[in-house]
C-alpha positions in Angstrom: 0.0 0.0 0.0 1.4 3.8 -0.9 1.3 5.5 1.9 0.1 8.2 2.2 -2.9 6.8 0.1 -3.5 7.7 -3.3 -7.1 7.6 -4.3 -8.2 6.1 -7.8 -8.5 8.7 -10.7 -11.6 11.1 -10.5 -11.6 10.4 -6.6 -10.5 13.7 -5.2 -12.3 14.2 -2.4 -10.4 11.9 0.4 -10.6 12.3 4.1 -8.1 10.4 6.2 -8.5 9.8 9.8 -5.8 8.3 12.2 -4.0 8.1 15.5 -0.8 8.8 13.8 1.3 9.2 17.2 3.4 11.8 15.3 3.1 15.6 15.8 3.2 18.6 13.7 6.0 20.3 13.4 5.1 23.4 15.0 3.3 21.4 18.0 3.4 23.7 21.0 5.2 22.7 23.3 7.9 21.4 21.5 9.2 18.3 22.7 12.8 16.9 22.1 11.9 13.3 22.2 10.5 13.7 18.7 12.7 12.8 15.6 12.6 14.7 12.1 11.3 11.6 10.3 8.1 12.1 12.5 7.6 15.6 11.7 8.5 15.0 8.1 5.7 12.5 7.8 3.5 14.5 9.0 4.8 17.7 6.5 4.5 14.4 3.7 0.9 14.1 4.2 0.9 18.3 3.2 3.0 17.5 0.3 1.0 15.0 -1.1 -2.0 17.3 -1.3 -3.8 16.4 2.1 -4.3 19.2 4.3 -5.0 19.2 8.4 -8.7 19.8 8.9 -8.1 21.0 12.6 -5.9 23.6 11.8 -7.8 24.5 8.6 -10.1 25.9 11.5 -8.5 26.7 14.2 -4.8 27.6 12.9 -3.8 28.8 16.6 -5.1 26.5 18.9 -3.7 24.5 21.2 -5.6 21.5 21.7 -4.1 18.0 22.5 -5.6 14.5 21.7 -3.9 12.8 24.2 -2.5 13.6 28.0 0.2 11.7 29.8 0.3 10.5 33.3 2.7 14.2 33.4 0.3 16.5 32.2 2.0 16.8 29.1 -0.4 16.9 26.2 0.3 15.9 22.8 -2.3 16.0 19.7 -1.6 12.8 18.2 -5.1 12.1 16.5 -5.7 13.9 13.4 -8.1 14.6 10.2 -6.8 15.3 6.9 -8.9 16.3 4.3 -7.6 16.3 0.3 -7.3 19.7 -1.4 -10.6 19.9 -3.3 -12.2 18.5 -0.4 -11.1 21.6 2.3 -13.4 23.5 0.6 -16.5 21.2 2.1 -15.4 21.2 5.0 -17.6 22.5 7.8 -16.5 22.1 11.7 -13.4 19.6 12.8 -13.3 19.4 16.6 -12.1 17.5 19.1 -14.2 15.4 21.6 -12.3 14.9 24.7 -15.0 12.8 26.9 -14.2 9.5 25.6 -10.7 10.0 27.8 -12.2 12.4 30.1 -15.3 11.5 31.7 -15.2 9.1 35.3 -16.0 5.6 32.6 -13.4 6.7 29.9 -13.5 4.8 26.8 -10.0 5.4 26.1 -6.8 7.6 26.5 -7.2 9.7 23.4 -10.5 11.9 22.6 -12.3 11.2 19.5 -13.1 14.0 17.2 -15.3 14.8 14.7 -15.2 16.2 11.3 -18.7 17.9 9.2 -18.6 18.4 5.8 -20.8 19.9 3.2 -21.0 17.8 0.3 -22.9 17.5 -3.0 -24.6 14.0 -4.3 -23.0 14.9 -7.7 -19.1 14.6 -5.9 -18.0 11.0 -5.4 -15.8 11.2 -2.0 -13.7 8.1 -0.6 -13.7 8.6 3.1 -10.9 6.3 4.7 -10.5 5.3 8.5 -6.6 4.3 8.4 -6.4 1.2 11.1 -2.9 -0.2 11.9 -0.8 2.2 9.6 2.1 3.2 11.0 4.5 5.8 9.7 7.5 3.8 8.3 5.4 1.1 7.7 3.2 0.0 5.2 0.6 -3.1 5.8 
C-alpha cells in the first residue's frame, strides 16, 4: 500500500482519519523526544495534497488528543482532508470525553469532522487502522 494513500482517478475528495502518534512540526510545546522523520511525515501528508482539517479551522489553537500521566499533552489524532475536499469542510473538533469522563473509553478523545458535500461529488472517506509511519501493511 502507498502510503500516504492515493485515491483512484476522478476520486479527489479523500478524508483520512488516524491516530498517527506523530506531531506537527510546529506542536506547542515542542518536545525533544521527537525525531525529524516524525515531523516530516506529517509535513508528507501536506505535500501530497492532504491538508489538516483541525488547523484549517483553528490555525492557533492548542488543543491536544492525548495527555500523559505528566500532564503533558500531545495532539496525536488527526483529520486530513484532500485539497478539493477543504473547501467542504464545515467544523473539525475534538471530543475529549471518551478520555475524560469518570467511565473513559479510552486515553485519546475522538473528534469529529462535518462536511458539506454534493450528491453529484463522489468522496472516498478512509478510516486508516494499523498504519504506522515507516510502515506499510
Amino acid at each position: 500500500m502507498d502510503w500516504p494513500p492515493r485515491s483512484p482517478p476522478g476520486r479527489r475528495h479523500r478524508l483520512v482519519l488516524r491516530d498517527f502518534n506523530i506531531l506537527e512540526s510546529e506542536h506547542v510545546p515542542k518536545y525533544g523526544t521527537f525525531q525529524d522523520l516524525e515531523y516530516a511525515f506529517y509535513t508528507g501528508l501536506s505535500e501530497a495534497g492532504y491538508r489538516d482539517a483541525f488547523r484549517l479551522l483553528a490555525p492557533d489553537a492548542l488543543e491536544y488528543s492525548w495527555v500523559g500521566r505528566t500532564g503533558d499533552g500531545y495532539r496525536y489524532d488527526h483529520a486530513h482532508v484532500s485539497g478539493p475536499l477543504a473547501a467542504c469542510l464545515a467544523d473539525c473538533r475534538y471530543v475529549h470525553e471518551p478520555r475524560t469522563d469518570e467511565d473513559r473509553l479510552t486515553g485519546h478523545s475522538a473528534w469529529t469532522v462535518a462536511l458539506t458535500l454534493n450528491a453529484g461529488a463522489p468522496a472516498l472517506f478512509w478510516l486508516c487502522c494499523g498504519i504506522h509511519p515507516g510502515r506499510t501493511a
